[in-house]
Structures are given as structure tokens and as C-alpha cells.
C-alpha positions as CSV (number, residue, x, y, z in Angstrom):
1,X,42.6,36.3,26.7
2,X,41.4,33.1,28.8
3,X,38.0,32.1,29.8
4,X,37.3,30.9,33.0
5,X,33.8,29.3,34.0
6,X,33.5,29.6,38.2
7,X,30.8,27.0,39.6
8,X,29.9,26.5,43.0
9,X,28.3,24.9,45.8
10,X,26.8,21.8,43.4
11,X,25.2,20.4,46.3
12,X,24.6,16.7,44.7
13,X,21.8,15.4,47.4
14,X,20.1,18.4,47.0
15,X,20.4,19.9,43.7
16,X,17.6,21.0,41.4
17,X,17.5,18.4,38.3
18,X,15.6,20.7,36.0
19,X,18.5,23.2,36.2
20,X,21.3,20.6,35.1
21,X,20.6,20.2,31.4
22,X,20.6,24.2,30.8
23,X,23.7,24.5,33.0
24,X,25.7,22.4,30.9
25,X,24.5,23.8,28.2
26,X,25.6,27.2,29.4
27,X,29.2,26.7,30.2
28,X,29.6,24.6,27.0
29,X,28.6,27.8,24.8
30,X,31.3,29.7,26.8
31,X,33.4,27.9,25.2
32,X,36.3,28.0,28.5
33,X,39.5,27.5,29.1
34,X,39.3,25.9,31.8
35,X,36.0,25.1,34.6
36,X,36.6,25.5,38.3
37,X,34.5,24.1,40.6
38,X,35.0,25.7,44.1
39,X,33.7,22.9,46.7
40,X,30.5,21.9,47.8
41,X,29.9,19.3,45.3
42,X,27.5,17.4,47.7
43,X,25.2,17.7,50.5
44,X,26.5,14.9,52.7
45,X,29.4,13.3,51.2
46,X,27.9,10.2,50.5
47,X,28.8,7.8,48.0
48,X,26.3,7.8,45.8
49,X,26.2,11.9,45.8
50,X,30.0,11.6,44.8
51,X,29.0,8.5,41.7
52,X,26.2,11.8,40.5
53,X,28.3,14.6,41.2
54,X,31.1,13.2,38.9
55,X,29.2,11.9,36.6
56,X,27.8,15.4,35.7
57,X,31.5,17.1,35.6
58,X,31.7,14.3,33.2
59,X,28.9,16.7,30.9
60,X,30.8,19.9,31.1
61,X,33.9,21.1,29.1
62,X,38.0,20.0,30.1
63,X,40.3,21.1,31.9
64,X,38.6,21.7,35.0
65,X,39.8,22.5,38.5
66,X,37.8,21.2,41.4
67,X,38.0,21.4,45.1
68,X,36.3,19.8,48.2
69,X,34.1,22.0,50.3
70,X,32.9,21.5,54.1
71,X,29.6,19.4,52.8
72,X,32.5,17.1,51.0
73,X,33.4,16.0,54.4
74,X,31.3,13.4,56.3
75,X,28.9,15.2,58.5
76,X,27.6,11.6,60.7
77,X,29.9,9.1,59.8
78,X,32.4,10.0,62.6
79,X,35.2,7.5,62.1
80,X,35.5,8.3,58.2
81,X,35.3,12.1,59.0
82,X,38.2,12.0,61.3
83,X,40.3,9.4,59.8
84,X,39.4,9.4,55.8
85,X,38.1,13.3,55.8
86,X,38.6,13.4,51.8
87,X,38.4,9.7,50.9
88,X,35.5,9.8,48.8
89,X,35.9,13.4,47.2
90,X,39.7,12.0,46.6
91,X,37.9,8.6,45.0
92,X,35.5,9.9,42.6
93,X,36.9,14.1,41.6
94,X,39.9,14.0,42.4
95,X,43.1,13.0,44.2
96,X,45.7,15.9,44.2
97,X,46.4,18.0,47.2
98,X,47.1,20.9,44.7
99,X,45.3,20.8,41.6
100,X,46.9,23.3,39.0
101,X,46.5,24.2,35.7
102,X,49.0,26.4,34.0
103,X,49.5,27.6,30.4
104,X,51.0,31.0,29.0
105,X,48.5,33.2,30.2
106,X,46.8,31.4,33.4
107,X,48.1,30.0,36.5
108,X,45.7,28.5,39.1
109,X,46.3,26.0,41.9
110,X,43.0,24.6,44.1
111,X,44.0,24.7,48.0
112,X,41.5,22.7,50.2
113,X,40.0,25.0,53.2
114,X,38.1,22.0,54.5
115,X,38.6,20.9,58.1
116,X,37.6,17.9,60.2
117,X,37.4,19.5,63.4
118,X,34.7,22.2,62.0
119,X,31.3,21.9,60.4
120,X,31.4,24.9,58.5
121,X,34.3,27.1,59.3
122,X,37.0,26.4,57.1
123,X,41.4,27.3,57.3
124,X,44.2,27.5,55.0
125,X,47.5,26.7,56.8
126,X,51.4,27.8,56.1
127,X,52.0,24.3,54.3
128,X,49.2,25.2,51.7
129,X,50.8,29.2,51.7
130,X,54.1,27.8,50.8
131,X,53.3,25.5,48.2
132,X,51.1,28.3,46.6
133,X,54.4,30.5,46.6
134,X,56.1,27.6,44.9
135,X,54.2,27.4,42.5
136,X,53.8,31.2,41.3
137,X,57.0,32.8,42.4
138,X,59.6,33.1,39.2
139,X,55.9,33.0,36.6
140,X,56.2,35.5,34.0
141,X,55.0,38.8,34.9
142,X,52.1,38.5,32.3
143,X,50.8,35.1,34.2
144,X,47.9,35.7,35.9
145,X,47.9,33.8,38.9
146,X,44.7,32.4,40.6
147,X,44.1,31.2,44.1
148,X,40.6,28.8,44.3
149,X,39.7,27.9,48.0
150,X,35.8,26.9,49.2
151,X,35.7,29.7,51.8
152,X,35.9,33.1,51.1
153,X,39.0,35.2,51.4
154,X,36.6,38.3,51.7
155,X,32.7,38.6,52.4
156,X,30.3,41.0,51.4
157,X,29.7,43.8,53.7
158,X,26.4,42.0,55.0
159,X,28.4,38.8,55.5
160,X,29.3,37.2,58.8
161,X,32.8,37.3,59.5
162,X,32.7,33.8,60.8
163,X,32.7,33.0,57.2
164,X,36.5,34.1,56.2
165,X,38.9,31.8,55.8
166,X,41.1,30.9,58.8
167,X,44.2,32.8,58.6
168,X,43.5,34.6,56.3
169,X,45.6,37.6,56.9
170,X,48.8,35.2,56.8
171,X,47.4,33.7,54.0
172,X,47.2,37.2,52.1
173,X,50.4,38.8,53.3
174,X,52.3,36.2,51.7
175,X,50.4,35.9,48.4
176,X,51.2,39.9,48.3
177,X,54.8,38.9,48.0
178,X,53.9,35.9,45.1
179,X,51.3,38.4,43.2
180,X,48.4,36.6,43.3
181,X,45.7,38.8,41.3
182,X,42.3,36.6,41.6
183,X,41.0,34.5,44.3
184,X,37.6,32.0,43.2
185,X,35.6,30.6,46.3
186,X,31.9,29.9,47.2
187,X,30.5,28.6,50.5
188,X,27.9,31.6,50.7
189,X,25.6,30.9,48.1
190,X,25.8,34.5,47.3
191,X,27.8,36.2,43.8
192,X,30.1,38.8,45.1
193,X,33.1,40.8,43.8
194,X,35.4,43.3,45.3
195,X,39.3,43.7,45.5
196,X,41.4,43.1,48.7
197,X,42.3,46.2,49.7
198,X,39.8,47.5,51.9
199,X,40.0,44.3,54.1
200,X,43.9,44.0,53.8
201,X,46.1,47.2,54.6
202,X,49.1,45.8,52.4
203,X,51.0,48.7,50.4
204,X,50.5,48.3,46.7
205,X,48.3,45.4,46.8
206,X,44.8,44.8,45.4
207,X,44.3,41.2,44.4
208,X,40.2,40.4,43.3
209,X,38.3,38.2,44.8
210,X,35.3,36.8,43.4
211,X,32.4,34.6,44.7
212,X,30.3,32.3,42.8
213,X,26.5,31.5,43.9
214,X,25.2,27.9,44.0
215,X,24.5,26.9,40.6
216,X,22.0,24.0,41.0
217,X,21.4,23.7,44.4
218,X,17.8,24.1,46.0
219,X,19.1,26.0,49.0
220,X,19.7,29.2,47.6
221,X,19.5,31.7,50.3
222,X,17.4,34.4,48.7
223,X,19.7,34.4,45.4
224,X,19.1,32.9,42.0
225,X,20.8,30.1,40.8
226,X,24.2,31.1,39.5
227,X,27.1,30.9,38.1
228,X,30.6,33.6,36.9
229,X,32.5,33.9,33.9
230,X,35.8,35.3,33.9
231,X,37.6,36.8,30.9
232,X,40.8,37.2,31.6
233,X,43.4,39.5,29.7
234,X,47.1,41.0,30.4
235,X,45.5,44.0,32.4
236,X,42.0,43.6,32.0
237,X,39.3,41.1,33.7
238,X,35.6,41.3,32.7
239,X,33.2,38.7,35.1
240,X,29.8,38.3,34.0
241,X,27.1,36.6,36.4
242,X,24.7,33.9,34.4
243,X,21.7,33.2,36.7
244,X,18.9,31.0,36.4
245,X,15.9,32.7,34.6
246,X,12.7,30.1,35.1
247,X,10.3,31.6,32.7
248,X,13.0,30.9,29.9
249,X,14.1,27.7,31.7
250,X,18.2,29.2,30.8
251,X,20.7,30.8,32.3
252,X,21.5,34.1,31.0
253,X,23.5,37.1,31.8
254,X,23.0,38.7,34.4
255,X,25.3,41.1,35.5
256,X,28.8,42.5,34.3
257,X,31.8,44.1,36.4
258,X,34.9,45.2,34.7
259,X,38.7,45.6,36.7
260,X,41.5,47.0,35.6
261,X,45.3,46.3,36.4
262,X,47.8,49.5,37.5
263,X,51.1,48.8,38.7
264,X,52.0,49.6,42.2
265,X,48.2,49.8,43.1
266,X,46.8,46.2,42.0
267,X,43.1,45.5,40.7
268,X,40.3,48.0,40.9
269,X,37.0,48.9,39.0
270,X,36.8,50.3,35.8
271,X,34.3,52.5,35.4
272,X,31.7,51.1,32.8
């Protein structure tokens, strides 16, 4: 069994300071295996919202996976954002291409979605597909393998379908073939859950894919401020939403979903 915290959407620029203290605190009595930050980890890329942001990962429990968002890329600095897209992100969280993290239950590589030719959309491309195949193809069976983007391989069914992922349906045919179960992402501020195969017509194939709210930003679009935990076993994945209850000034659980794995038919539900 692993433990996986899932934050999102940090927002340094524009975060709520009363909610870091608590958060920490949160994801520390956890107790993970590994925290994955899925993008977003400023408002405006700036310098100084870089120096914050990493100084609070600093606060929170190791290993951890981060990735840049579309708010990690320059917004007004037009030179840096076409030239240097990732400079800072690269400077002060991190400077691999393909963060991964593996061990004998958990595989999980970070792909950047990011682009500098959009301002919100993001893409994944057949460079990024291949290396994730690379990486997972030849895993033992009993690996479970974990895709974390910014932008969402699915939406909820209120969603705008602007907000998927760029070629997505490449993206997923391929992973199929690698047997990726799980897919972390943000982007929406919104906590979603559902598997694959109502969006994606592949035979035998239901990965998950789950979406983490904004945990301390002040923009968050109707929804409490949130963040997942994963529990991952062999066959069985339990994800428990914590979201942030003022009038005890802590995050507490929220919400529960339980999946189950069945060969030949993926990830699904299990009833409660």
C-alpha cells in the first residue's frame, strides 16, 4: 500500500496565507509516500512567487513530484515567455523534463502540458508519449503506473471541453498499450474522479483519472479549498478529498471514492 498526497493549483501571488499552516499540517499527518504537486504553483511566474512557492514545498513531506502549470509560464514578459518559457519554474522547483519516482509498488513520471503559444490551453506531444512508454513498459505487472500532467485528461460532465489536454486521444491510445492505471492533474480548481472509459472507446481499458482542487488559492471557483489522498494497493485505490473547513480553521475529510481493478476491464467503482 502507498500513499499519495495530490495538491494543486498553489497559486503563490494569490494564495490564502491563513490556509498554509493547516495545510502542511494536513499532508504531514498523512504520513505519504510521496507529494505531487500538479502545476499552478504561481499566479504570474514571477520571481519572487517562485523564492515563496519553494520555500513552502520546503514545509511539506519528501519525495515529492512537481510540475509547471500554464500560470508557471510568463503571462507579460514576452521575450522570457517565448524564449525561457520554464526558466524560473526550472530555477527554483525543479529542472527535469520527466520527474519520476519509482519504488516496488509506484511508478509515476510528471509530463509538462504547458505551452508558450497558449494562455490556458495546454498539449502533451508524441516526444512526452514516448518517453512515458519508456519508462513503464517491461514494470512489473503489480507497478502501478501514474501519469501527472497540469491539464486534465478528462473533465467533469459540466466542464468545457476546451479544457482537455491537446491530443489527448493519441496521448491515451498509447498509454493503453503501456497500462497506465491513474492520471493526477488540476487546472480546474474543481475535485473530480471518474475512469476513462466513457471518454475513450479503447477495448479493455479503464485507467482513473483524478482531479485535485486548489488547495490555498483565493480563486476558488465555487469549491472549497482542497486537496486528494490516494491509497494505493495491488487492486484497490481508495481517494479521500480533505477540504478546507473555516469554522475549525483545518482540513478534514471530505469525501471518499473507492475503485477496484479487474483484468481485461481496467478501473471502475466499487460500490461502498
Amino acid at each position: 500500500m502507498r500513499t499519495i498526497v495530490h495538491l494543486s493549483d498553489l497559486h503563490f501571488g494569490r494564495v490564502d496565507p491563513v490556509l498554509l499552516a493547516p495545510l502542511a499540517q494536513a499532508v504531514a499527518a498523512c504520513a505519504p509516500d510521496l507529494v505531487v504537486v500538479s502545476g499552478d504553483l504561481t499566479q504570474r511566474a514571477r520571481a519572487r512567487q517562485f523564492r515563496a512557492a519553494a520555500a513552502y514545498l520546503r514545509t511539506l513531506p519528501m519525495p515529492q513530484l512537481v510540475v509547471p502549470g500554464n500560470h508557471d509560464v510568463p503571462l507579460y514578459d514576452v521575450l522570457r515567455r517565448f524564449l525561457a518559457p520554464l526558466a524560473r519554474f526550472r530555477r527554483y522547483i525543479g529542472s527535469e523534463d520527466f520527474p519520476y519516482h519509482q519504488d516496488a509498488e509506484i511508478a509515476v513520471i510528471g509530463i509538462n502540458t504547458a505551452r508558450s503559444l497558449t494562455f490556458k490551453g495546454g498539449r502533451i506531444n508524441r516526444e512526452q508519449v514516448a518517453e512515458v512508454e519508456r519508462r513503464f513498459r517491461g514494470l512489473p505487472e503489480a507497478v502501478t503506473r501514474i501519469v501527472v500532467s497540469h491539464h486534465p485528461f478528462d473533465i467533469p460532465a459540466h466542464g468545457d471541453e476546451g479544457d482537455l489536454v491537446g491530443r489527448a486521444g493519441m496521448a491515451m491510445q498509447a498509454f493503453s498499450g503501456c497500462g497506465v492505471d491513474l492520471f493526477l492533474s488540476g487546472h480546474l480548481h474543481h475535485s473530480h474522479a471518474a475512469n476513462t472509459a466513457a471518454r475513450y472507446d479503447i477495448d479493455g481499458y479503464a485507467a482513473l483519472v483524478v482531479q485535485a482542487g486548489t488547495a490555498t488559492s483565493t480563486r476558488g471557483r465555487g469549491e472549497a479549498n482542497a486537496f486528494n489522498v490516494l491509497r494505493i494497493g495491488a487492486a484497490d485505490m481508495a481517494l479521500e478529498t480533505q477540504a478546507w473547513a473555516a469554522d475549525r480553521g483545518a482540513f478534514l475529510p471530505l469525501a471518499q471514492q473507492h475503485f477496484h481493478y479487474a483484468h481485461g476491464s481496467g478501473w471502475a467503482a466499487r460500490p461502498a
